[in-house]
C-alpha positions as CSV (number, residue, x, y, z in Angstrom):
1,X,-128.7,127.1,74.7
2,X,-126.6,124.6,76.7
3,X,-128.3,122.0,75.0
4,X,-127.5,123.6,71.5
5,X,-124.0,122.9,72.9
6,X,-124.2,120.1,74.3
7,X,-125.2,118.5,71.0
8,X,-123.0,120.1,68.8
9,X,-120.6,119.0,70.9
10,X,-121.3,115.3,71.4
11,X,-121.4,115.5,67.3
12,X,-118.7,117.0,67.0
13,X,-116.7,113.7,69.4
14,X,-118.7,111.4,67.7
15,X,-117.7,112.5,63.9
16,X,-114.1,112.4,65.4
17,X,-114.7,109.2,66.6
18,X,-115.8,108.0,63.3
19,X,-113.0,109.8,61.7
20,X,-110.6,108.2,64.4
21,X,-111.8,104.7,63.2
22,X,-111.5,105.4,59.8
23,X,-108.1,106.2,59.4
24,X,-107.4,103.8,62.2
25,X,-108.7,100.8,59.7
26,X,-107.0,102.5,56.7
27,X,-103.3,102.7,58.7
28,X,-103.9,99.0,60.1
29,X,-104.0,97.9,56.3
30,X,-101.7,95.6,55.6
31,X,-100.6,96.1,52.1
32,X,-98.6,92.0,50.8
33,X,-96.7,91.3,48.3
34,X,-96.3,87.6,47.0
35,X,-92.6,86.6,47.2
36,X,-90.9,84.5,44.1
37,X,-87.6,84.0,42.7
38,X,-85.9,86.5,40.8
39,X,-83.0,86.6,38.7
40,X,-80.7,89.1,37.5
41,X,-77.4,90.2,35.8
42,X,-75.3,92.4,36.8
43,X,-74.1,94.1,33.4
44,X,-71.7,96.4,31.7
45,X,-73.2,98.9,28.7
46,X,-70.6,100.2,26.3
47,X,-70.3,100.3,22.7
48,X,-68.1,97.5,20.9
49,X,-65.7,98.0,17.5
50,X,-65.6,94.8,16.2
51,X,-62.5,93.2,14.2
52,X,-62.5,90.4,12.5
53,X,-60.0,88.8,10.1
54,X,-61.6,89.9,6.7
55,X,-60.4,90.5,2.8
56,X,-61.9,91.8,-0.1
57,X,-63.7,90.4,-3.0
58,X,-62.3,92.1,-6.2
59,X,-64.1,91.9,-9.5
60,X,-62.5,93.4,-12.7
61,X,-64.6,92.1,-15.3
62,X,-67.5,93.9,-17.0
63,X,-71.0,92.3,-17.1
64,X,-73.8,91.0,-14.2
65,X,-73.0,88.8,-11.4
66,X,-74.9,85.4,-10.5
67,X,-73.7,84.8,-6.5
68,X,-73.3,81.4,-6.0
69,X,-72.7,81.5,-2.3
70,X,-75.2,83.4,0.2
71,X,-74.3,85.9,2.7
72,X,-72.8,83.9,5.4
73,X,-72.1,80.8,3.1
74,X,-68.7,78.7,3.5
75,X,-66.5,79.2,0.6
76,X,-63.6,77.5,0.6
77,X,-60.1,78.4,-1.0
78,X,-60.5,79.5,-5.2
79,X,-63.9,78.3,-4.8
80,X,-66.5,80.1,-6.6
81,X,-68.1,83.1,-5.2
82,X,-70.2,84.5,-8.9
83,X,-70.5,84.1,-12.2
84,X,-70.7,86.7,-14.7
85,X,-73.1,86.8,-17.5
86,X,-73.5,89.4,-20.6
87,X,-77.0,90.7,-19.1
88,X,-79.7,90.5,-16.8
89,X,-81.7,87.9,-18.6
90,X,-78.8,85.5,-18.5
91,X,-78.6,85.9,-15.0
92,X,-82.2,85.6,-14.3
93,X,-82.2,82.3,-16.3
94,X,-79.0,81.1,-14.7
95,X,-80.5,81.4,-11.8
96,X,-83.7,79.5,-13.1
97,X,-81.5,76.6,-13.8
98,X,-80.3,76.4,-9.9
99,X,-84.1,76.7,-8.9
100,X,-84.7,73.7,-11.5
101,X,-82.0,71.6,-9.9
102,X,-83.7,72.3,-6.0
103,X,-87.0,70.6,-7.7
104,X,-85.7,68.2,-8.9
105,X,-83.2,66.6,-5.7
106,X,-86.4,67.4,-3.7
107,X,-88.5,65.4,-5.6
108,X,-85.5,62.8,-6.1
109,X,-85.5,62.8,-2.2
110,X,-89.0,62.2,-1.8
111,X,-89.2,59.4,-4.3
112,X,-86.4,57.3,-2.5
113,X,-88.0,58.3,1.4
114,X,-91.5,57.8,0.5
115,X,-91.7,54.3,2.1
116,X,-89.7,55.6,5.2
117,X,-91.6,58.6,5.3
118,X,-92.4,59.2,9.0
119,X,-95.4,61.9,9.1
120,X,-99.1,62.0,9.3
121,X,-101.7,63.1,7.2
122,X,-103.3,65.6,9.1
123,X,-99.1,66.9,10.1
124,X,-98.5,67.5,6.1
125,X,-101.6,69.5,5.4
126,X,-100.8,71.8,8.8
127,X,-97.4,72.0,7.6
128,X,-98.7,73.1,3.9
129,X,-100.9,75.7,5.7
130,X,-97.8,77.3,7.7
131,X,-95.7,77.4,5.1
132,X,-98.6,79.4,3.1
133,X,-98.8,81.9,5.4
134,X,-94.8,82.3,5.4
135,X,-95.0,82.8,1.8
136,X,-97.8,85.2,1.7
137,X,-96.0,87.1,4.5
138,X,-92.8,87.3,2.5
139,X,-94.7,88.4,-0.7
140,X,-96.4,91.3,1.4
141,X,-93.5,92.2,2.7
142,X,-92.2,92.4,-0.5
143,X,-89.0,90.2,0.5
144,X,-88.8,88.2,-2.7
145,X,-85.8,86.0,-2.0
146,X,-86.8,84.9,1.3
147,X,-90.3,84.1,-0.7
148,X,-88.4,81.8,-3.7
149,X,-87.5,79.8,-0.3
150,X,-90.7,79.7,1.3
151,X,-92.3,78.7,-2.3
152,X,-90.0,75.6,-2.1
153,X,-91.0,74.9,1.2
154,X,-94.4,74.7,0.3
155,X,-94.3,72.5,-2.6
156,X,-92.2,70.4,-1.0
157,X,-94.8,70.0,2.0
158,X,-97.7,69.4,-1.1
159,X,-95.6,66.8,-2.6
160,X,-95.5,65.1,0.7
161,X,-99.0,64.8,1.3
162,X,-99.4,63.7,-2.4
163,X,-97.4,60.9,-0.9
164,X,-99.3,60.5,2.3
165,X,-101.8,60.2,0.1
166,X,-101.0,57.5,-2.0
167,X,-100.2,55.8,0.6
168,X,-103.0,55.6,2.2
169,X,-104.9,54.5,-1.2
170,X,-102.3,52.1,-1.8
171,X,-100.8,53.1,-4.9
172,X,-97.0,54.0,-5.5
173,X,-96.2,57.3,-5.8
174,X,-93.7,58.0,-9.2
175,X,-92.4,61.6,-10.1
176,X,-90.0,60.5,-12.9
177,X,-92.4,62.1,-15.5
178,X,-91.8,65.2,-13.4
179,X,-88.6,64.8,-13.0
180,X,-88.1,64.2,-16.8
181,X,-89.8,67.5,-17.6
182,X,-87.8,69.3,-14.8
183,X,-84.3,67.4,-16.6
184,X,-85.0,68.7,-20.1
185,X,-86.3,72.3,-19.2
186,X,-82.7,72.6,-17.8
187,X,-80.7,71.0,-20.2
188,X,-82.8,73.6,-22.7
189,X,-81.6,76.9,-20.1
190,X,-77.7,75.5,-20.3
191,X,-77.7,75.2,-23.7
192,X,-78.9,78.9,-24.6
193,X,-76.7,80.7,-21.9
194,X,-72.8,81.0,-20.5
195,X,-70.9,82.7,-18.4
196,X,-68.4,85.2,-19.3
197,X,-66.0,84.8,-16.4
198,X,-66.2,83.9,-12.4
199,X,-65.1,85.5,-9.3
200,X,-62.7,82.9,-6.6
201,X,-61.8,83.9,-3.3
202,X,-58.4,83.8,-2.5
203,X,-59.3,82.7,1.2
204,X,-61.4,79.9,3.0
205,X,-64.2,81.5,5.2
206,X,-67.0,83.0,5.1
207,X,-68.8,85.4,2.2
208,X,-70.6,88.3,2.7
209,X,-71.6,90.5,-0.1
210,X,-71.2,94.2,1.4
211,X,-68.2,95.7,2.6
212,X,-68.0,98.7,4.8
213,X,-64.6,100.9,4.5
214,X,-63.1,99.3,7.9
215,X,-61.8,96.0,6.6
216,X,-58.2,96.6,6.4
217,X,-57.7,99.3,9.2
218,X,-56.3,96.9,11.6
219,X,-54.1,95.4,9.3
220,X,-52.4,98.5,8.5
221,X,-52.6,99.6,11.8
222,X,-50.8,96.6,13.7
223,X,-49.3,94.4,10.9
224,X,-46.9,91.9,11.7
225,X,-45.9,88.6,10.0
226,X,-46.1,86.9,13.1
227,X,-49.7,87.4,12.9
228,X,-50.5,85.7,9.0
229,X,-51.5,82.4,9.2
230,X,-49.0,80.6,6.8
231,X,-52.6,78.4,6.2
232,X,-54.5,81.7,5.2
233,X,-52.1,82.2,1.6
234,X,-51.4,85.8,3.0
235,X,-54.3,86.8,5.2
236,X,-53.9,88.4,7.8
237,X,-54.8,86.9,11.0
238,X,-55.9,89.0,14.4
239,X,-55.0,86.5,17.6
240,X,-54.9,87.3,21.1
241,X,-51.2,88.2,21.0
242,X,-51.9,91.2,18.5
243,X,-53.9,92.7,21.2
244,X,-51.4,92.3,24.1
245,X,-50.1,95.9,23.8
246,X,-53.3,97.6,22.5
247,X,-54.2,100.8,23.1
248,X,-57.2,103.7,23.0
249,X,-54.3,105.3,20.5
250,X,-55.0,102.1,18.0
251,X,-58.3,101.6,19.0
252,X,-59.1,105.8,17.2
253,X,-56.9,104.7,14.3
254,X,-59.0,101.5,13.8
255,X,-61.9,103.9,13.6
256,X,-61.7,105.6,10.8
257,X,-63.7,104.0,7.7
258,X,-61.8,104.5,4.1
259,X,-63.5,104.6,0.6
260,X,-64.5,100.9,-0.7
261,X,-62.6,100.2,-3.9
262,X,-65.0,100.5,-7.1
263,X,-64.2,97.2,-7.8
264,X,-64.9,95.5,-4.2
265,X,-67.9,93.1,-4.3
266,X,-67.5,92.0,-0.8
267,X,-65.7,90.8,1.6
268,X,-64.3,87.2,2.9
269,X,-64.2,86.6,6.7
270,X,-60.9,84.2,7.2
271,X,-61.7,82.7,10.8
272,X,-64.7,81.7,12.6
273,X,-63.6,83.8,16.1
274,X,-63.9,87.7,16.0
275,X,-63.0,90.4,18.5
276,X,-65.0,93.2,20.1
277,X,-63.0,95.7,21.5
278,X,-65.0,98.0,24.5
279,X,-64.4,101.2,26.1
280,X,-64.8,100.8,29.6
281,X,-64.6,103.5,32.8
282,X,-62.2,102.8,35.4
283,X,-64.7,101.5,37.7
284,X,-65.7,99.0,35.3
285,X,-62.3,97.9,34.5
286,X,-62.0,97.0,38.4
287,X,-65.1,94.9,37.9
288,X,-63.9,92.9,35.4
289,X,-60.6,92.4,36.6
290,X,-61.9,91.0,40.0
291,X,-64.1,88.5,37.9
292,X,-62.8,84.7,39.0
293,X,-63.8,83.8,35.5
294,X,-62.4,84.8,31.8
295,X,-65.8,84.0,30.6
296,X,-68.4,86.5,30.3
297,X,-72.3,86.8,27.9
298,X,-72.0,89.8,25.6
299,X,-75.8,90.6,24.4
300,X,-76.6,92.8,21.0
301,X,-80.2,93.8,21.3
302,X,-80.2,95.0,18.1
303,X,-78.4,92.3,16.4
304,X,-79.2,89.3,18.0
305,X,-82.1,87.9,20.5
306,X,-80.0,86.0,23.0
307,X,-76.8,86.2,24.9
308,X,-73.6,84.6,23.6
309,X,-70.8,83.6,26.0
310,X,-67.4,85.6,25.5
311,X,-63.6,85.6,26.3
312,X,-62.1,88.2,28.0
313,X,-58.6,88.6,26.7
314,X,-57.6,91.4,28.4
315,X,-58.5,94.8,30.4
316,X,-56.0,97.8,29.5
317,X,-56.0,100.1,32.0
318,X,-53.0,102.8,32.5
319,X,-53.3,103.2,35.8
320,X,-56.3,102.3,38.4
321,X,-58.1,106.0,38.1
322,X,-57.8,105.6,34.6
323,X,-60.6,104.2,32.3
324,X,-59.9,101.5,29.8
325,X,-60.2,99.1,26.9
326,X,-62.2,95.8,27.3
327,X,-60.5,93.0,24.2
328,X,-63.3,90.2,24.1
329,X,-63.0,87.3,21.6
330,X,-66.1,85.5,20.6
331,X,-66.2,82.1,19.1
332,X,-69.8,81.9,17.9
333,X,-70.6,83.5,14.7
334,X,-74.1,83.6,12.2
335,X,-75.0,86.2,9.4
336,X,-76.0,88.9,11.7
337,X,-73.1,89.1,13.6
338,X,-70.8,89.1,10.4
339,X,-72.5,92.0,9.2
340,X,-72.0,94.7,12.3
341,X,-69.2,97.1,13.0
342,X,-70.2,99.3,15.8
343,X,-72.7,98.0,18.3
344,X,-74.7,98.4,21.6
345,X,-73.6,95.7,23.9
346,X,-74.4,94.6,27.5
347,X,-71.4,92.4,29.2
348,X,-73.2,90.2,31.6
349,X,-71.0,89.9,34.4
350,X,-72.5,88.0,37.8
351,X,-75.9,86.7,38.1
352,X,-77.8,86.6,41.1
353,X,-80.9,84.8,41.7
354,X,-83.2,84.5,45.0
355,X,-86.5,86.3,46.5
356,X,-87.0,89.8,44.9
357,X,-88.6,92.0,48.3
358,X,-89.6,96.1,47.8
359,X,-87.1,97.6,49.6
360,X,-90.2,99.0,51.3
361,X,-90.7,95.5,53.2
362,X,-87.6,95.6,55.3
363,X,-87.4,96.6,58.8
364,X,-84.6,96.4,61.4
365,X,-86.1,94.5,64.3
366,X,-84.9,92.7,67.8
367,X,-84.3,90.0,68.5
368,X,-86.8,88.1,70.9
369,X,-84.6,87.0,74.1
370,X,-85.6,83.4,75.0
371,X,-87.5,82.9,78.2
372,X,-85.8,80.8,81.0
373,X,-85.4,77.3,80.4
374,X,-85.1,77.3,76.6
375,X,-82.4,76.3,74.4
376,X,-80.6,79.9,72.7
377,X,-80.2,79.5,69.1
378,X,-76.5,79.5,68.5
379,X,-74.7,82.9,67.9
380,X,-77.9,85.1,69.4
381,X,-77.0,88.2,71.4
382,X,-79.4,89.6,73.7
383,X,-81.5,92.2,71.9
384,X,-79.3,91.8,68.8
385,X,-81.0,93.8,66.0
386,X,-81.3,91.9,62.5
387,X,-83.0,92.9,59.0
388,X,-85.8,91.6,58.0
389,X,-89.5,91.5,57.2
390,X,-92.6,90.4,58.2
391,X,-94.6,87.7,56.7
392,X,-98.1,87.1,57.7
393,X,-98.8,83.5,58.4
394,X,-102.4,82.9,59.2
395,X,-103.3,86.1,61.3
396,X,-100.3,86.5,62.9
397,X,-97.4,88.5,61.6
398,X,-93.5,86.7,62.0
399,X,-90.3,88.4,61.4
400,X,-88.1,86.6,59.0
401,X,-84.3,87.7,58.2
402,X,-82.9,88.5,55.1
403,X,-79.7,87.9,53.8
404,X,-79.3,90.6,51.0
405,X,-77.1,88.9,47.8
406,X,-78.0,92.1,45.3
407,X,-79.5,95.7,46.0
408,X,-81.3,97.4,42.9
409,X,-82.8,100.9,43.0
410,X,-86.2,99.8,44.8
411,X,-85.5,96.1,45.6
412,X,-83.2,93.5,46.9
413,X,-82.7,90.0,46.5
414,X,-82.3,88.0,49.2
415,X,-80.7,84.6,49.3
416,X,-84.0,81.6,50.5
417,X,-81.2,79.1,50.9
418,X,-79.1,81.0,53.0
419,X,-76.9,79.2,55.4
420,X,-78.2,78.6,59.2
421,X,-75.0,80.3,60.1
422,X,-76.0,83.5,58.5
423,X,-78.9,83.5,60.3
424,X,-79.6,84.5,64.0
425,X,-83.5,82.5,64.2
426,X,-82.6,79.9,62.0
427,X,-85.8,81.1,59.4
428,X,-85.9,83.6,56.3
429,X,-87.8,84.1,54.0
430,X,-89.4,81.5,51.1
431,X,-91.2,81.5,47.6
432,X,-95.0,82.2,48.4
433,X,-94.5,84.1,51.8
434,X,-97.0,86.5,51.7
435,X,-94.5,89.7,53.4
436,X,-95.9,93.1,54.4
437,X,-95.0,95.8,52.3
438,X,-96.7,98.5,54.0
439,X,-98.5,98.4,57.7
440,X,-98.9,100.5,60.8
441,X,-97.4,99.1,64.5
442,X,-95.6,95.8,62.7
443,X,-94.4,93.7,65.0
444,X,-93.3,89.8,65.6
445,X,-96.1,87.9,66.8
446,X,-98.4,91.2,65.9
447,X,-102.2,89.0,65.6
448,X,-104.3,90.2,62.6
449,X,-108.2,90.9,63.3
């Protein structure tokens, strides 16, 4: 019976032992994390109310419109926006007669470059293959203007290897028989058609063929001579004066959208620059006024891939407790970005770039004192506790200090170029250090079996 014990026992300490060992591995674990750079914007999400300086397009005549000018296009003072034709078929063979005209200055282009023409072979016939697939694309997709382009394209890139390739067999390429044919198939169109009438802007700028119902809230809502461009033959013009006394009152009487005229085919944008005008909570608002900068990137996910830079013009704000109004004037503009009202936007305010650590990694540690005899690093305290973490060089673990620039929800980045004074050892941590993000009994100088 002792025996029976005895064993039962002994198994018993032994499966603990085992046990003991096991866990005692598992808790010894180091788990590492590679360190790299990082970088990372500190930003503002609101939604924006953009105002531009815009007019409408008017049309009173009766019959189909032919645009001349593309959404975003430059048309300048009475220049011609669209004619108008009896019917459909007119239009369509109107706008035959412009497609003609692209063939034929293409080929006219090619003809005078073809001895300067500075492209391989093997270049052209890629370049014929891409631009098939961007017309097959656009067909599938079933977006047939963007596929006229992609068509030209295309037999633009054929007629260069047809060059390429006379070239290469030493003969002279000629395309006046084409050009000829291309000549009298127009002349034929002109003759048989005519436009009724034409649509002229009454402003310079930019066209863009919808209009919304929120063009001329702004004017009517903060009119003042002061603010038309004697330049702009009556337009009104928004500048950073209109907005010195702005408020959330203005900002609600802006936001209501009217009924488009019946007439109204759209709309003329009269200045490159536009304003976004941003809600903003008082905290925010502190933010932004501590910024040593007036220059800020505004990004549109929606809208636009990248961030564009931005002027603040001013931060309205009653009283510090209060939230605010953000007036930001942009500079850049493209189709996209004349075509919104209301948007998501992210105001980038500071970046910070350096080492991204897991919060998990950091660890309040002591300074080692120096033994007798060697030189203290300048500014250590006797058993002055720093943060830091541990990297594992080799099999030994070392304790490097931080120097925390940015703290996110589960990570902080730390400066790797952080000044000697700022540090009690002298050493922090690098690109590549392998640092401990989880480990039992860390300690400097800790050796790793």
């Amino acid at each position: 019976m002792f025996n029976k014990v005895m064993m039962i026992a002994v198994s018993a300490f032994i499966f603990m032992y085992i046990i003991y060992l096991f866990f005692g591995a598992a808790f010894n674990t180091l788990q590492l994390e590679t360190a790299d750079m990082f970088e990372i914007t500190d930003k503002i999400k609101t939604t924006g109310f953009i105002v531009r300086n815009e007019s409408y397009v008017y049309n009173s005549k009766e019959g189909v419109l032919s645009y001349l000018v593309e959404d975003g296009g430059k048309v300048a003072k009475n220049g011609v926006i669209a004619n108008i034709f009896k019917n459909e078929s007119e239009t369509l063979q109107y706008q035959k007669i412009g497609q003609l005209e692209e063939k034929i200055d293409q080929l006219k282009y090619l003809q005078e470059t073809a001895e300067t023409l500075n492209i391989s072979y093997d270049a052209v016939t890629n370049k014929i293959e891409l631009n098939l697939q961007k017309l097959l694309l656009k067909v599938n997709e079933k977006i047939y203007l963007d596929a006229e382009n992609s068509l030209n394209d295309l037999m633009f890139s054929i007629n260069e290897r047809r060059i390429m390739k006379s070239i290469m067999n030493g003969e002279k390429i000629n395309f006046e028989e084409e050009i000829e044919c291309l000549e009298k198939e127009k002349s034929q169109l002109k003759s048989k058609i005519k436009s009724i009438g034409s649509i002229k802007s009454n402003f310079a700028g930019y066209f863009i063929s919808s209009a919304d119902g929120y063009e001329t809230q702004f004017e009517q809502a903060k009119s003042s001579q002061s603010d038309t461009d004697k330049n702009s033959g009556g337009a009104f013009i928004y500048s950073d004066k209109t907005f010195e006394e702005f408020d959330e009152a203005q900002l609600k009487a802006l936001d209501v959208q009217k009924e488009i005229p019946e007439n109204v085919i759209g709309k003329v944008i009269t200045n490159q620059s536009w304003y976004i005008i941003c809600p903003v909570t008082a905290h925010e608002a502190t933010l932004l006024m501590s910024l040593d900068t007036d220059l800020v990137t505004l990004e549109m996910p929606f809208v636009i891939s990248e961030g564009i830079q931005v002027h603040i013009i001013s931060v309205i704000q009653k009283s510090k407790k209060d939230d605010g109004l953000l007036i930001l004037k942009c500079g850049y503009n493209n189709t996209a970005l004349m075509d919104i009202r209301h948007e998501e936007v992210y105001i980038g305010l500071q970046t910070y770039e350096g080492i991204k650590i897991n919060k998990k990694a950091l660890h309040d540690d002591y300074l080692s004192v120096p033994s007798e005899g060697d030189e203290t690093p300048s500014g250590l305290e006797q058993n002055e506790k720093i943060q830091g973490v541990y990297v594992l060089l080799a099999n030994r673990l070392t304790f490097k200090q931080v120097v925390v620039i940015y703290s996110g929800d589960d990570f902080v980045i730390c400066d790797p170029l952080a000044e000697n004074e700022n540090l009690k050892n002298g050493i922090t941590v690098q690109k590549y250090d392998q640092i401990v993000i989880e480990g039992r009994n860390l300690y400097d100088g800790k050796i790793i079996g």
